[in-house]
N, C-alpha and C positions, 0 to 999 in steps of 0.2 A: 504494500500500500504506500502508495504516496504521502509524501510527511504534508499535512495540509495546514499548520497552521504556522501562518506569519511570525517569521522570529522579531521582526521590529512589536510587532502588537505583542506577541507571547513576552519580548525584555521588559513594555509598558506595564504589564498587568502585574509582572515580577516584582519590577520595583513601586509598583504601586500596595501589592500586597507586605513589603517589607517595609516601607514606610509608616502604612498602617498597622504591622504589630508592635512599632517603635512605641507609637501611644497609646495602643491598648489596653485599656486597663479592670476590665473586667475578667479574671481569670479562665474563664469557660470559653468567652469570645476568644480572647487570646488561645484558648486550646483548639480550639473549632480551628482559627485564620492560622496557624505552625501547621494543621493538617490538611487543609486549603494548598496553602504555599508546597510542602514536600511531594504532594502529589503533582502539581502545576508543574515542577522544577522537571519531574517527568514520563509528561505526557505527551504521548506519539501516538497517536490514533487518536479518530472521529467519537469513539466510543470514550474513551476515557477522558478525554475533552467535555463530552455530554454529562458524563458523570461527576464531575467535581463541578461544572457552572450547575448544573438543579443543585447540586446541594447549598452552593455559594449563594444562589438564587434563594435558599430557605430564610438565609441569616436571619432577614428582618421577621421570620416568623418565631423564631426562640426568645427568649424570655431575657436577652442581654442587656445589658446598659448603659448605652452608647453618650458620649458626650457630643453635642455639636461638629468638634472637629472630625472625632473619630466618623460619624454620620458621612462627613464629609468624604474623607477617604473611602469607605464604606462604597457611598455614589461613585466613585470615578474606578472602582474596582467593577463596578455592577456594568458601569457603561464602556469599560475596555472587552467586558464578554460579550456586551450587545455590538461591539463593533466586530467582534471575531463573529458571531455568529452572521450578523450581517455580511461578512467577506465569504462565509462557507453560502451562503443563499445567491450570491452574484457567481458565486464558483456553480454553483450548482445551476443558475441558469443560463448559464453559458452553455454546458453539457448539454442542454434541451433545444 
């Protein structure tokens, strides 16, 4: 299988995820985002790609407790996935 996803957007979402567990400061959230990050670090497939963004995509449904900035990071972590999954949907209609 073709490696599909972008290493400029895969180093963004990296250093966006190590960023945000610099402030992290809710112990669970921080355990969630270090299991987030080691699996991202690496993922090579369509498949395992889909499986850590649904989970990433849960965050804001657990019970953590986010301060503004962290929020913040949080957003730019959620919309560097919406920009990969966005590139795998233009990949994809190309193919059609």
């Amino acid at each position: 299988m073709k490696y599909f996803l972008n290493e400029k957007v895969k180093t963004e979402l990296l250093e966006i995820t190590k960023e945000t567990l610099e402030i992290i400061k809710d112990p669970h959230a921080r355990l969630f985002l270090e299991n987030f990050y080691s699996r991202l670090k690496v993922v090579i497939s369509e498949e395992q790609w889909i499986e850590i963004f649904m989970e990433l995509s849960a965050i804001m449904y657990f019970d953590f407790s986010f301060s503004p900035s962290e929020l913040n990071n949080i957003d730019r972590l959620l919309l560097a996935c919406e920009k990969i999954a966005r590139i795998q949907e233009a990949d994809m209609s190309q193919v059609n």
